[in-house]
N, C-alpha and C positions, 0 to 999 in steps of 0.2 A: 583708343582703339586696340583692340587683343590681337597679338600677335598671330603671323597664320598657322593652321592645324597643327604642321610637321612640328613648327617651332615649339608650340604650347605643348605639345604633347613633351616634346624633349625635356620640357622644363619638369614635368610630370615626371616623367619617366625617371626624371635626374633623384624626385624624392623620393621616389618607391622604390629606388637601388639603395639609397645611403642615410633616406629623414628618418629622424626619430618615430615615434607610436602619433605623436602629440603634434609635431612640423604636418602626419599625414593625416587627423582629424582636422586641423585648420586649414591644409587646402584641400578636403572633400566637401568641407562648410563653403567653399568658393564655387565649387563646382556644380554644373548641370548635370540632374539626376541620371538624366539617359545619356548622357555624354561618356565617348572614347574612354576619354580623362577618369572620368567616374568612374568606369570599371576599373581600370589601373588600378586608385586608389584603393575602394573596395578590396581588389586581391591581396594589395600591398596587406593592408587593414587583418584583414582574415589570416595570413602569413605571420605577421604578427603574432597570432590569438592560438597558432595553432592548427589553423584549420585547413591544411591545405586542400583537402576537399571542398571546401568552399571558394576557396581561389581558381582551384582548376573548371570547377562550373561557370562562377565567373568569365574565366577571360575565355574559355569556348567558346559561351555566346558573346563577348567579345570582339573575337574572331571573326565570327560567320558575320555581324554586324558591323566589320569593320571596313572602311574602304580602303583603296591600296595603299596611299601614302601613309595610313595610321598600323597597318599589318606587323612592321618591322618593329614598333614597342608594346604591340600587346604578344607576340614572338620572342624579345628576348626578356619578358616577366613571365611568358607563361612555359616555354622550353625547359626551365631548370625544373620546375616544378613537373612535367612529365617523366622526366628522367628520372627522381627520385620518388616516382612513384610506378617505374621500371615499364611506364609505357612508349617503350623505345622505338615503334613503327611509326607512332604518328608524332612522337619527338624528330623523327628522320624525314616526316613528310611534310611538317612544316619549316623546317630548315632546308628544304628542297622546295620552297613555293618559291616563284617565280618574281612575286611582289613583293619579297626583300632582297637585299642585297646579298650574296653570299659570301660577298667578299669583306663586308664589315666585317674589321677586325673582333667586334661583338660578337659575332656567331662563327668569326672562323675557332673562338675559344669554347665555344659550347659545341660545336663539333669536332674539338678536340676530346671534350669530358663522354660525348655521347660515344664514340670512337671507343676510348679507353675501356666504357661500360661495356660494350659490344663483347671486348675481347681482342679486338685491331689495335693493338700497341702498335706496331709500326705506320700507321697513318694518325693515330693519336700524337705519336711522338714530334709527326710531320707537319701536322697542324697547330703541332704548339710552338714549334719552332719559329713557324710562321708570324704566329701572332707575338709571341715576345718579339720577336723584330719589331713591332710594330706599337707596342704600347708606348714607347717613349715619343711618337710621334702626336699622341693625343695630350690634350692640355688641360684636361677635365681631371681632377684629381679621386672624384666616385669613380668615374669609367676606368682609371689605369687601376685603382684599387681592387673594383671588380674582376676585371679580366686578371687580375694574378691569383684572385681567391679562384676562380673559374679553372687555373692553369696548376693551380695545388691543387684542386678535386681531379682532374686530367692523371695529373703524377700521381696522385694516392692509389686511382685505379689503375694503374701502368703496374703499380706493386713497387715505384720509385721512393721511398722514403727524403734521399737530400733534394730531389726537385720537391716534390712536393711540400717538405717544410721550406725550403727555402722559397718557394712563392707566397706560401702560408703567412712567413715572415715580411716580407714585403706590404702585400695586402693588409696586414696588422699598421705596419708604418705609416702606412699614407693613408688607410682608412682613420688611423688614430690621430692624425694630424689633420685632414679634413674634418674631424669630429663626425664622419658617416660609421658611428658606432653597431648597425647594425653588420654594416659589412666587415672590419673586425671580428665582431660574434662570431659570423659564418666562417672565417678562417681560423681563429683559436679553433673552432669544432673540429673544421679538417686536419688542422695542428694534433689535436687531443685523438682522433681516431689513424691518425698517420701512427704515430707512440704507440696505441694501444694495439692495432693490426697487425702492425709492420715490424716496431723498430724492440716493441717490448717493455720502455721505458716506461714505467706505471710513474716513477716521480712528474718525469715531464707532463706526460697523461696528465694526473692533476693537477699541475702547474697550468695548464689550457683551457683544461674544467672554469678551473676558478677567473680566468682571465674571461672563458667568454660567457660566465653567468653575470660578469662584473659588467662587461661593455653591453651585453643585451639589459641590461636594468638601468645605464644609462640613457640607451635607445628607447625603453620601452618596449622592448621585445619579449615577451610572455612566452612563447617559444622555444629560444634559445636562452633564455634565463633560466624557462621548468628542466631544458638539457644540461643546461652545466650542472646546477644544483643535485639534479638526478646521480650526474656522473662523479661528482664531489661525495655525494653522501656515498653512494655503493664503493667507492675508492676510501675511506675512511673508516668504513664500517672493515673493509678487508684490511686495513692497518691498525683496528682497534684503538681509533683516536675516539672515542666516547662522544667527547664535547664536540668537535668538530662534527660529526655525524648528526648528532644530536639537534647543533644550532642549522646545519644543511635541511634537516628532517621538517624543522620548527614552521623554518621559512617558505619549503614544500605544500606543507599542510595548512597556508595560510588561503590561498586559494586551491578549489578544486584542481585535481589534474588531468590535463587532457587524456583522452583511453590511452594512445600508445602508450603514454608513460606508468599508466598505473600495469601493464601488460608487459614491463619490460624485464627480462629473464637476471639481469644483473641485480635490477632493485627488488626481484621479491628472494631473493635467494640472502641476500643484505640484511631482508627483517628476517627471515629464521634465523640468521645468524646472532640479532639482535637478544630475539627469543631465547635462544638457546643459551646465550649468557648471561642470560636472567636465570638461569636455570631451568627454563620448562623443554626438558631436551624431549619430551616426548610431543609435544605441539610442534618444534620445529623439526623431529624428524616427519610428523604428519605431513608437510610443505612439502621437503625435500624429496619425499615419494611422491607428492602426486609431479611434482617439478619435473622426476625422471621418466615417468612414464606418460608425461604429455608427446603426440604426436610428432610435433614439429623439435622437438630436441636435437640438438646433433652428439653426435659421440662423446665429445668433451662434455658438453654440458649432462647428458648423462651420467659420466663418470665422476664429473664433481658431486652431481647431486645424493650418489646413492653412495661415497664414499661419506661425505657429509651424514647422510641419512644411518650410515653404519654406528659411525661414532657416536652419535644420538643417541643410539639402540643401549650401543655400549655405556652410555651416561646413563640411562633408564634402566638400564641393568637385563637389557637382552642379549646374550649372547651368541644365543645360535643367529639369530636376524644379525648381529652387528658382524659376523665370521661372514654370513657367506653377501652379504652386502658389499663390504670389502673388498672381497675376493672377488664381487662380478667389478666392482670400479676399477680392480686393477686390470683384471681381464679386457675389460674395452678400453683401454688407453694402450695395448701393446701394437706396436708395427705402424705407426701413425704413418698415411702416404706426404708424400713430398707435397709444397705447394699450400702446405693450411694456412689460415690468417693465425698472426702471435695470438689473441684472444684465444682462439681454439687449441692451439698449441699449450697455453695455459691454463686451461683449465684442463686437460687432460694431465698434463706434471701434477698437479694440483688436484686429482683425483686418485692419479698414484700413488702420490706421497701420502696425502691423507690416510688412504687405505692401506697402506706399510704403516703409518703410525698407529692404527687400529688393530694391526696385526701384532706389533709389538707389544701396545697393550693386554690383547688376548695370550701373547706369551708366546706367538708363533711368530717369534724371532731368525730363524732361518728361512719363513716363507719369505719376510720382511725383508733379510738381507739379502736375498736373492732377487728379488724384483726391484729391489730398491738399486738396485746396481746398475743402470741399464743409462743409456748415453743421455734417453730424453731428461734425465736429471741432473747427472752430472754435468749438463752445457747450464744448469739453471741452480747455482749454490741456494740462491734465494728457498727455492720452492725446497729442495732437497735439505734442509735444515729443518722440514716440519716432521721428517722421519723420525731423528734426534729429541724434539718435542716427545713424543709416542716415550722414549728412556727417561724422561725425565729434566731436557733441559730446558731451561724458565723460558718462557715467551719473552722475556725482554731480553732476552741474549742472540735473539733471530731478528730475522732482518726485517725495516717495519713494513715491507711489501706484504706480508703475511702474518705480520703479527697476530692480526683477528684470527686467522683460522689456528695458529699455535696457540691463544687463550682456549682458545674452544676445547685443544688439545690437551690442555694443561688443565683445564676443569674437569676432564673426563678422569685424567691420569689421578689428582686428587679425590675425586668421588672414589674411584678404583680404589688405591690404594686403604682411605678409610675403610672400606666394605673390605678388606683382604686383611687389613688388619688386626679385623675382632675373629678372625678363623683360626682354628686347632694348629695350623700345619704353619711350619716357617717357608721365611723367604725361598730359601734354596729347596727346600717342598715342596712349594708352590711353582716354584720354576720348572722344576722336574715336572709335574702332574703336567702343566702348560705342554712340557715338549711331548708327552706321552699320549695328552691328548692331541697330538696335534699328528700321530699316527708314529713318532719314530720311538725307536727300540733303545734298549742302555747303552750300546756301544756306540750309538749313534749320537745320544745324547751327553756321552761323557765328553766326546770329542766337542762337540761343541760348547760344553760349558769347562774344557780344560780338568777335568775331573777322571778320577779313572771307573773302570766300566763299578768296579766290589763297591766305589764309593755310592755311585749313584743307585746300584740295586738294594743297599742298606737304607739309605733314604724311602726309599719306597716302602721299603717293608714297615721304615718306622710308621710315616704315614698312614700306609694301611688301619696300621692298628691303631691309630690315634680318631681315626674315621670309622674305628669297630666294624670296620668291612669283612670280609674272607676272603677276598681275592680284588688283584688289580682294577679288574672292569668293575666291581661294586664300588673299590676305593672312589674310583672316576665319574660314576653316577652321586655320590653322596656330594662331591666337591662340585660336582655342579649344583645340584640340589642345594645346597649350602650357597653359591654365587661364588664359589672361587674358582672354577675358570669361564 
């Protein structure tokens, strides 16, 4: 005889929190088609794949077809799922229905996370409090694993970085020792987006990547495997580990990927990058422009794109396009307001800098050192070391946070210099014409190159006449007409 409703369903509900892909095809093979149960699985199933839109239709009708005592588990499978698809009124309206519990310590944790979402940290804070009191009193080792992964998404949104890992951390433990690997997954993610938001740490970031593409491929989770993978490669590709990117990529393309993922602003910014170091800087600056002037961009991702986009130009050998590209990326990365997530905070240093090293390449070395000077980079050596790239030091002498984008640097710098060095005019020429064209005068430019004013007006005159010009401004047209500035 089958245990009653409440009971079976628990048991249900127990595999759709923590079973494998494979534990929830062999109990949907058990189950009645129209049954409670079935739908559960079903979402669990679809969750899996991907698909939360297919989940969330599910367990709606679900819902409406459920009677009281079955509300409470197709509620806390289908409430996270609302939440992170930012439909927060009727996430509010079913944790307000009357026919669960409210005080299950289960949903006092997901009205901590809905809470934090809101913007209510101080009842977020209250309800978490709550329910950590309470997880050691449950014996079920999915349920205490759950509600700590529930309790790190709470803290990640509170903007708490130590609660958050530190439940994240939890939830790994005891989900990884129940063997409910999927719920692991889901905490490495909030681990790996905790890092990458919050705290900055890109090594940890991928140290999470790689943990919860590893526990979703034991689970069977197609999902959180194409996430980690996604996050590993785009994280690899910015450190210019080749192979690593490469084998992350390999395994990507083995199956289709779900749309968000092929839509995601990190992974397609990753194959220009790819591109571009193959050499075809004029394909990957085509990305990078349309990347910047898509609608939904935010300031940062702007600024990387078109700083990116500049230095392309300048590989392709545009220089008016790679000057004033530049100069708009460093332009929108100034006066960043308080409050950004580290992501956005980083790609904006990381649009700067890029665009100071384009600038030093162009020879507009005092534009460079002037913007390059400013607090959002010197709190980040990391990023602020792709300036120095732009002069000439090797990409392997930077940090591997950024290595990819100083290769990128360091190919531009050698194609540069190749192309400058079959021209008429020397080094110290060439510098000079850079700073003249860059609008300043000989006294201005002596001081900055430590030179005195007779030395650097002699230079020019040589110049001139080596560019069989008649005057400064034709010398300046012929040197660009030629590609050296």
């Amino acid at each position: 005889m089958p245990p009653p409703v409440p009971e079976r369903l628990e048991i249900v509900a127990r595999v759709c929190a923590g079973g494998s892909s494979a534990e929830l095809a062999a109990l949907r093979a058990e189950l009645h088609k129209s049954s409670p149960a079935a739908a559960l699985v079903d979402a669990a199933i679809a969750l899996c794949a991907g698909d939360a839109a297919r989940a969330d239709r599910l367990l709606r009708h679900a819902w409406k077809a459920a009677a009281p005592p079955e509300r409470r588990f197709v509620a806390e499978l289908w409430v996270p799922i609302l939440i992170s698809m930012l439909h927060f009124e009727e996430a509010e309206a079913i944790l307000g229905d009357e026919r669960i519990d409210a005080q299950d310590v289960r949903f006092v944790a997901l009205r901590a996370v809905l809470a934090a979402t809101r913007g209510d940290a101080a009842l977020s804070r209250q309800l978490a409090y709550d329910a950590e009191e309470r997880i050691a009193d449950d014996a079920d080792e999915v349920v205490r694993a759950r509600l700590h992964q529930r309790l790190a998404l709470a803290a990640l949104h509170r903007t708490e970085p130590e609660e958050s890992l530190r439940h994240a951390a939890a939830a790994i433990g005891i989900a990884t020792a129940a063997r409910a690997h999927r719920i692991a997954s889901s905490a490495h993610s909030v681990a790996y987006v905790t890092h990458l938001s919050i705290t900055g740490d890109v090594l940890a970031a991928l140290h999470h990547a790689r943990e919860m593409a590893a526990s979703a491929m034991v689970a069977g989770d197609r999902a959180f495997r194409t996430a980690g993978l996604v996050a590993v490669y785009e994280m690899l590709v910015e450190m210019a580990d080749d192979a690593g990117a490469a084998s992350a990529l390999e395994l990507l393309r083995a199956s289709p990927l779900p749309e968000q993922f092929n839509e995601r602003f990190p992974s397609r910014v990753a194959d220009a990058m790819v591109q571009a170091s193959g050499g075809d800087f004029a394909g990957a600056r085509n990305v990078f422009v349309v990347l910047a002037d898509e609608e939904n961009r935010t300031p940062g991702e702007r600024a990387l794109c078109r700083a990116l986009a500049g230095l392309c130009n300048l590989g392709a050998g545009d220089e008016d396009a790679a000057r004033a590209l530049s100069r708009r990326a460093i332009g929108g990365t100034a006066r960043p307001p308080a409050g950004l997530p580290a992501y956005e905070l980083r790609y904006r240093r990381l649009g700067r800098a890029i665009g100071c090293a384009t600038c030093v390449l162009l020879g507009d070395t005092v534009r460079a050192d002037r913007r390059s000077d400013t607090a959002a980079l010197r709190v980040d050596a990391d990023v602020a070391g792709l300036v120095d790239a732009g002069r000439g030091v090797p990409a392997a002498r930077l940090s591997p946070k950024v290595r990819g984008y100083a290769r990128l640097i360091e190919l531009v710098h050698a194609r540069r210099a190749a192309t400058l060095s079959a021209g008429p005019l020397t080094a110290t020429e060439l510098e000079i014409f850079r700073q003249l064209d860059a609008g300043r005068n000989a006294p201005q430019i002596a001081a900055a190159l430590g030179r005195s004013t007779y030395t650097v007006r002699t230079h020019v005159r040589n110049a001139i006449e080596k560019l069989n010009a008649r005057g400064r401004l034709e010398a300046l047209a012929r040197a660009r007409k030629l590609g050296l500035l």
